[in-house]
KEMIKOL-21214 format. One record per residue (C-alpha): residue number from 0; z, y, x. Coordinates in steps of 0.25 Angstrom, whole numbers, m for minus. Each point is the difference from the previous one (the first is absolute). Layout:
(r NUM (Z Y X))
...
***
This chain:
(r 0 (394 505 370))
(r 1 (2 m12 6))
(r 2 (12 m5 9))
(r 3 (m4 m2 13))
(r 4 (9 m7 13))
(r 5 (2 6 14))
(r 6 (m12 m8 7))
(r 7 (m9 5 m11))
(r 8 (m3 m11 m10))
(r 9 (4 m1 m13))
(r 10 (7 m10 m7))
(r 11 (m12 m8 m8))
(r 12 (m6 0 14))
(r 13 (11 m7 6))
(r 14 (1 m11 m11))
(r 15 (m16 m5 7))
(r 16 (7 m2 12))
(r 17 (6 m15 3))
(r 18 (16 5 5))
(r 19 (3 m13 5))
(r 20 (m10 m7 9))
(r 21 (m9 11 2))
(r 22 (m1 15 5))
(r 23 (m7 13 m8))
(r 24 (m13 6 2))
(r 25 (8 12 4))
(r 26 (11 m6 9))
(r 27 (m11 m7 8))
(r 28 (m7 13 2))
(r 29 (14 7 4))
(r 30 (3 m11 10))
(r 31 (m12 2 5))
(r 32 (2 16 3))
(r 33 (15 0 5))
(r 34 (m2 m10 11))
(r 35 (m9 m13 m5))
(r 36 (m14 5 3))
(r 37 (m2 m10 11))
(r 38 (7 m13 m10))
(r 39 (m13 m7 m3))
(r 40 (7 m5 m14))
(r 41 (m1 15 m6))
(r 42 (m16 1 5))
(r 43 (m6 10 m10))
(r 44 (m13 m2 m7))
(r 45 (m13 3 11))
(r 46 (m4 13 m1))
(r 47 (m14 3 m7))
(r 48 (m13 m1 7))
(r 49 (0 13 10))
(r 50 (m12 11 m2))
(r 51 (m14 m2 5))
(r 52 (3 13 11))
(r 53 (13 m6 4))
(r 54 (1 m8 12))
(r 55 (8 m13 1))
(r 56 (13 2 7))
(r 57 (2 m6 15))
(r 58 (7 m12 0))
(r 59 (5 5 16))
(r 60 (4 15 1))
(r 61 (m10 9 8))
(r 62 (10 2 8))
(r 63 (2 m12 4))
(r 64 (m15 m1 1))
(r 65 (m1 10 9))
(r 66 (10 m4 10))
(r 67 (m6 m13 0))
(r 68 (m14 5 5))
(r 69 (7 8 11))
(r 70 (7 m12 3))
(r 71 (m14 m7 2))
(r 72 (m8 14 7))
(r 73 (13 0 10))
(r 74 (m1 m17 3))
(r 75 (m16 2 1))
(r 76 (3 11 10))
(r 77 (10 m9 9))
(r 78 (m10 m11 1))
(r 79 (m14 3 m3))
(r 80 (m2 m16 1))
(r 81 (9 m11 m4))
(r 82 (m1 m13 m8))
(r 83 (6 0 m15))
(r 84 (10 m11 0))
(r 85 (4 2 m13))
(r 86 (m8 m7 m13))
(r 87 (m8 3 m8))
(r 88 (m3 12 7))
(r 89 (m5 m9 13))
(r 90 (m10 m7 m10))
(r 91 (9 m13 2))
(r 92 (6 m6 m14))
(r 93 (13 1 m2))
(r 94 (6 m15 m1))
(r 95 (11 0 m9))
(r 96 (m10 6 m10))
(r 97 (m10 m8 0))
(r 98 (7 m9 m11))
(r 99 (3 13 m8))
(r 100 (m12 2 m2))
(r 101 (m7 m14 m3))
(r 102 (13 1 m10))
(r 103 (m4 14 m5))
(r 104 (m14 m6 m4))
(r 105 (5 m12 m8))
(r 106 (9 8 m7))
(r 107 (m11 10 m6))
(r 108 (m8 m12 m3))
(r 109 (10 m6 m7))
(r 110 (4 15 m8))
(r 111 (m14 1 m5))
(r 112 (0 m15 m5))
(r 113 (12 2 m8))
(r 114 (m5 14 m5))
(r 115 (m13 m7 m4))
(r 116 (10 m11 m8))
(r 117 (8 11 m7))
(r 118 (m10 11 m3))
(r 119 (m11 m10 m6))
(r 120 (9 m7 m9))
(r 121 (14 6 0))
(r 122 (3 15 0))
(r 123 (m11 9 m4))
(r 124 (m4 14 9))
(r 125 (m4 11 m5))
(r 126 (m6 11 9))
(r 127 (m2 16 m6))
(r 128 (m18 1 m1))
(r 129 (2 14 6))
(r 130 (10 0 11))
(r 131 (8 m11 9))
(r 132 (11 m1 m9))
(r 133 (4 m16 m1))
(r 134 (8 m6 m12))
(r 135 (7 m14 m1))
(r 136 (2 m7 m13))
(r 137 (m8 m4 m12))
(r 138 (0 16 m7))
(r 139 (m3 13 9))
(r 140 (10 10 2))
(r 141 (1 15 m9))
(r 142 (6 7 13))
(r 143 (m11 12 2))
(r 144 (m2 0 14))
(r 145 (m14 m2 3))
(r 146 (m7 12 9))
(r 147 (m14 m6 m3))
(r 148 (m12 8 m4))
(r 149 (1 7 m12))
(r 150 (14 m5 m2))
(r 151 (3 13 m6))
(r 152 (m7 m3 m13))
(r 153 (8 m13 m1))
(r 154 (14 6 1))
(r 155 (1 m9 14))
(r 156 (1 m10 m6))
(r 157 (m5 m15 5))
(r 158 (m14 m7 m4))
(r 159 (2 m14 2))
(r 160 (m9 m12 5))
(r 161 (2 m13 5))
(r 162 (3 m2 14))
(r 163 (0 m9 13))
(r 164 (7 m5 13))
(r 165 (m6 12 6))
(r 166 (9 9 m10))
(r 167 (11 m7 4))
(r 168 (m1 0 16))
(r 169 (m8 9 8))
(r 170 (m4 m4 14))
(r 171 (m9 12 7))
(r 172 (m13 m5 8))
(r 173 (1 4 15))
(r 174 (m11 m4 11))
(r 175 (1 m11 7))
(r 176 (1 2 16))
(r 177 (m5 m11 9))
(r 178 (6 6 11))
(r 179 (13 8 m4))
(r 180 (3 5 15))
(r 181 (m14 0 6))
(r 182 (m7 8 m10))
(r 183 (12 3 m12))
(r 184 (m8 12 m9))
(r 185 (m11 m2 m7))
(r 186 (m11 11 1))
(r 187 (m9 7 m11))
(r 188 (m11 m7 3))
(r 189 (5 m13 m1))
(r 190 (6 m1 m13))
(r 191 (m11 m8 m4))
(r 192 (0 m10 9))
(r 193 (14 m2 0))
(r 194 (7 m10 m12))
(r 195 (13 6 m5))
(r 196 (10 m11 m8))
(r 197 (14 5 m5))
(r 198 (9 6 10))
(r 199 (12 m10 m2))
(r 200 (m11 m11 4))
(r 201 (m4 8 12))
(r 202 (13 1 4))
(r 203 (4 m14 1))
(r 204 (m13 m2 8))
(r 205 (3 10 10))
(r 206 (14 m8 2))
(r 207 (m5 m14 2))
(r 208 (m9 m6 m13))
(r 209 (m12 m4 5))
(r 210 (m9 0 m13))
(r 211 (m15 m6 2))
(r 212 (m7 12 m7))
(r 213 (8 10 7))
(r 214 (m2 m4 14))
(r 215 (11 9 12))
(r 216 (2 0 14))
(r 217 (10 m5 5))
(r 218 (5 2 15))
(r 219 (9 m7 10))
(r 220 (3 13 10))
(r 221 (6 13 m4))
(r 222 (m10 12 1))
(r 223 (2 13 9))
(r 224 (4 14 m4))
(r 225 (m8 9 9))
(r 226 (2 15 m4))
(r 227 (1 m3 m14))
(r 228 (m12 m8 m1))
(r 229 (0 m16 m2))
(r 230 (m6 m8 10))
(r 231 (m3 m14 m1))
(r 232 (m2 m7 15))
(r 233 (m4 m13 m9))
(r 234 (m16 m6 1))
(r 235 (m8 1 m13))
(r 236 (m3 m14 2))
(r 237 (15 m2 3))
(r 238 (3 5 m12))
(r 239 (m12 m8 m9))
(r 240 (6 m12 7))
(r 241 (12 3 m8))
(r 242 (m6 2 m12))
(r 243 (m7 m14 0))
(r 244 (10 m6 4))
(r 245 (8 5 m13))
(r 246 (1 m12 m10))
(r 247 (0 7 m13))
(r 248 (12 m2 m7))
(r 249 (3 m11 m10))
(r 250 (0 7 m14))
(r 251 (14 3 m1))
(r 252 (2 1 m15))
(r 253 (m6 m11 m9))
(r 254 (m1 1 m17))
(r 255 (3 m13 m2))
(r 256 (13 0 10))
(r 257 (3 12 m9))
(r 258 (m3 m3 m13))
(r 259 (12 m11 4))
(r 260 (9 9 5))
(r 261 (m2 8 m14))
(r 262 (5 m15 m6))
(r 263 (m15 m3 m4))
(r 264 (m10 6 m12))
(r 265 (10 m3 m9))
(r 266 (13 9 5))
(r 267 (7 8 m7))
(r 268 (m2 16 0))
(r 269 (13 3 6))
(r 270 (m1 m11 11))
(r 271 (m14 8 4))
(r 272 (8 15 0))
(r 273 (11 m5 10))
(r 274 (m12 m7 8))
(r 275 (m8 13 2))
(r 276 (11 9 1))
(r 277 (6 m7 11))
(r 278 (m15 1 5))
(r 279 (1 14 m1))
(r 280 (14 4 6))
(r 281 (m7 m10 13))
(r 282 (m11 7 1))
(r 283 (6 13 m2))
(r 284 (11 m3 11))
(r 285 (m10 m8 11))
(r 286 (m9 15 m1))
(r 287 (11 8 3))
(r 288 (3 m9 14))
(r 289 (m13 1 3))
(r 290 (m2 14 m3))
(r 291 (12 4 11))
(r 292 (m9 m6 9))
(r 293 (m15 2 m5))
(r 294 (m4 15 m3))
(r 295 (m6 3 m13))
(r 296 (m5 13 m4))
(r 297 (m3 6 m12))
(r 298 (m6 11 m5))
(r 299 (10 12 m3))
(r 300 (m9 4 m14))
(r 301 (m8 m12 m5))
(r 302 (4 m16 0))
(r 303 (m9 m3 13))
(r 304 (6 m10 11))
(r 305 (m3 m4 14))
(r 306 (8 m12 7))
(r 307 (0 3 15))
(r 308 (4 10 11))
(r 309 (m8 11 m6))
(r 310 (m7 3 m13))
(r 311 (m16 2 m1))
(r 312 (m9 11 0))
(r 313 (m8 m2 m13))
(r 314 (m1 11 m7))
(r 315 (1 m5 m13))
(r 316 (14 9 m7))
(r 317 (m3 7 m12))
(r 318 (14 5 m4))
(r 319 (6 13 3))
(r 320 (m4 9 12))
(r 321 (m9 m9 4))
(r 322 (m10 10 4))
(r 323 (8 6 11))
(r 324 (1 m14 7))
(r 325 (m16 m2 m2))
(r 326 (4 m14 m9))
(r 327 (8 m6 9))
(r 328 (13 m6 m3))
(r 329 (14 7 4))
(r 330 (5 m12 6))
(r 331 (16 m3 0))
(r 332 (10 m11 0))
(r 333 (m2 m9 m12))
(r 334 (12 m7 m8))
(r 335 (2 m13 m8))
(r 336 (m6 6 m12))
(r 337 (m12 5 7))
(r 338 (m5 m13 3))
(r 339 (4 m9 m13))
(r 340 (1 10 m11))
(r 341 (11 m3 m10))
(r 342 (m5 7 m12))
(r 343 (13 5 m7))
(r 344 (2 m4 m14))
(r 345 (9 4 m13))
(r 346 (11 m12 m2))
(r 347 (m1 m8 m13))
(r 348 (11 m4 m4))
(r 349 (m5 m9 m13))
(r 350 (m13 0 2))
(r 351 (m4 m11 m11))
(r 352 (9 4 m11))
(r 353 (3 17 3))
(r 354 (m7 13 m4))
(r 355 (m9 5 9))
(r 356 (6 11 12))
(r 357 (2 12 m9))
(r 358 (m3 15 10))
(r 359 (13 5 m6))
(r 360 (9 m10 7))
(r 361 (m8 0 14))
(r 362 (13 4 8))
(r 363 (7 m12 m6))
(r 364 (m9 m9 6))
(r 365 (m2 m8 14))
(r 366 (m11 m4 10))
(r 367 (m4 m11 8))
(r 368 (m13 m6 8))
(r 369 (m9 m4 m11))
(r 370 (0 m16 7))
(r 371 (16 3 m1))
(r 372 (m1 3 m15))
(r 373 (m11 m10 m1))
(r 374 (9 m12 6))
(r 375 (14 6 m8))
(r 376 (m9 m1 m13))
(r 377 (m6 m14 3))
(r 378 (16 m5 1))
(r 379 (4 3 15))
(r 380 (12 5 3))
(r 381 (2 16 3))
(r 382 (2 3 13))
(r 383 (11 6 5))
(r 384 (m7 11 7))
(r 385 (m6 4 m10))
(r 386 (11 1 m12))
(r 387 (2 14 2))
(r 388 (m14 4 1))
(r 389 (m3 m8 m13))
(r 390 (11 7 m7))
(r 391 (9 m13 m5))
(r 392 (13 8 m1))
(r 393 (m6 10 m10))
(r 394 (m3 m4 m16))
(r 395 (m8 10 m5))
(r 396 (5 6 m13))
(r 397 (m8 0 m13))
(r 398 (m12 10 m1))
(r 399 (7 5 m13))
(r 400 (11 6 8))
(r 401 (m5 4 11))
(r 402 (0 13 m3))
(r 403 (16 m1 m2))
(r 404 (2 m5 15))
(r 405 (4 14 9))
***
């Protein structure tokens, strides 16, 4: 029988585990439980991918949700008719914002050139043919976790083909609204007519990007709330006054402005990673400041996304219990991760020169974003937020002795 100490690992175990600079597996996941659990340097791995007939969790309590709409019933009650003064909810842009966003939309540009310099050339994706699973690195993973169809047969386990940017980020398309206070949801009927762009686009629009192709109102008085209902005491030809007199805005990003900032055609790989990986953390933070003031809604089943006050009424949900709301989407606040989908991958640690991820050792290994473990495997530097995720304190022992490890 083997000798085992008090927190449960045995001795062969603990010669994998640095003693000096670096913690154990099993000493993070402790701190974590006796107190730690809000320490973001002991993050645990993200959780794998919910059920098809669970819903996503509320970002806000429904308690607190509810209070709020009593909060709103009571207000609406004390004064049927009153003028928002509060933006964007007055359909006014909200000024210190409006940079944010113009910032937001050069950083995604600049995220999918570099992506576009480092798949094409310098780190190979893979993706699974049969389900959404995504790999980074020259030689697919062996950890059996794929839930396409008739995985059964294949003992879970991954076929890989090559992959894109698309594999690597994923930005959700959402209608456009011309109009996001006068007419904010999009019916049935017009799904057609209406062009959809990705949400993050849509986003910085509604906050002040004035695209040519994607043409908004823009207003210079608050609107009035009359007993719950919008009501705009602005002429239509008031309004197409503004619209002409718009000047669509200068392209904000440029390829060949940014092919300098990469250091030109001839930069290195690791100057590339740190470039879009800064590009991502920008974008990543700009969204969160303007989600606190923009709503964005996401379907609490399936990836749909709608920018604006209110979600739309097209009956296009096809995931679970979608018969009982006759297709419609069960609408709910959306997070960071609704609207630029980070597409969680297994952390390489030699991805050139190492064995391939054995199933056996699955609990010995990290995650990251896959444009994180892209960047890190183009020669960026790891960041800090994301050591703990990636597993860097834990050295995995050898597959010959794992079955020696308690």
């Amino acid at each position: 029988m083997q000798k085992r100490v008090v927190c449960g690992i045995s001795h062969l175990q603990k010669l994998h585990f640095r003693s000096n600079s670096s913690i154990s597996f099993a000493t993070a996941r402790t701190r974590t439980l006796e107190g730690g659990a809000d320490d973001p340097m002991y993050t645990d791995v993200p959780k794998p991918p919910r059920k098809k007939s669970e819903r996503k969790p509320y970002p806000t309590p429904m308690k607190v949700l509810i209070r709020r709409a009593k909060e709103e019933r009571e207000a609406r009650k004390a004064e049927p008719c009153r003028m928002l003064q509060e933006a964007p909810a007055n359909g006014l842009l909200v000024p210190e914002l409006v940079e944010v966003a113009h910032g937001v939309y050069r950083s995604r540009e600049s995220l999918l050139y570099g992506l576009s310099m480092l798949v094409d050339v310098v780190v190979p994706v893979k993706r699974c043919r049969f389900c959404s699973e995504v790999h980074i690195g020259d030689v697919g993973h062996e950890i059996r976790t794929c839930t396409g169809p008739r995985s059964g047969f294949r003992s879970a386990t991954h076929v890989w083909r090559r992959g894109g940017i698309e594999d690597v980020v994923y930005f959700p398309q959402c209608y456009h609204l011309q109009d996001r206070v006068g007419k904010p949801r999009i019916g049935h009927d017009e799904r057609c007519k209406v062009v959809r762009l990705p949400a993050i686009v849509e986003l910085c629009i509604q906050a002040g990007l004035n695209i040519r192709d994607y043409p908004t109102s823009r207003r210079k008085k608050p609107v009035y709330c009359i007993e719950g209902r919008i009501v705009d005491f602005e002429s239509e030809e008031e309004l197409e006054m503004l619209e002409d007199s718009q000047q669509p805005e200068i392209q904000p990003w440029n390829e060949n402005d940014e092919e300098k900032n990469m250091g030109g055609s001839n930069s290195s790989s690791s100057t590339v990673g740190v470039r879009t990986l800064n590009s991502w953390f920008e974008m990543i933070s700009g969204a969160k400041k303007l989600m606190q003031k923009y709503s964005v809604w996401t379907c609490g089943y399936c990836p749909e996304v709608q920018v604006g006050p209110k979600g739309h009424k097209v009956r296009m949900c096809r995931s679970s219990k979608h018969q009982s709301r006759n297709g419609l989407h069960a609408w709910q606040e959306a997070t960071i991760d609704d609207l630029v989908g980070p597409n969680y991958v297994w952390h390489v640690r030699d991805p050139h020169h190492g064995p391939a991820l054995a199933n056996d050792l699955k609990r010995y290994y990290g995650k990251a974003p896959a444009v994180v473990e892209l960047c890190v495997q183009a020669g960026a530097p790891v960041p800090d937020e994301y050591r703990s995720m990636m597993r860097l304190d834990v050295v995995p022992p050898q597959p010959d002795e794992i079955d020696l490890v308690a």
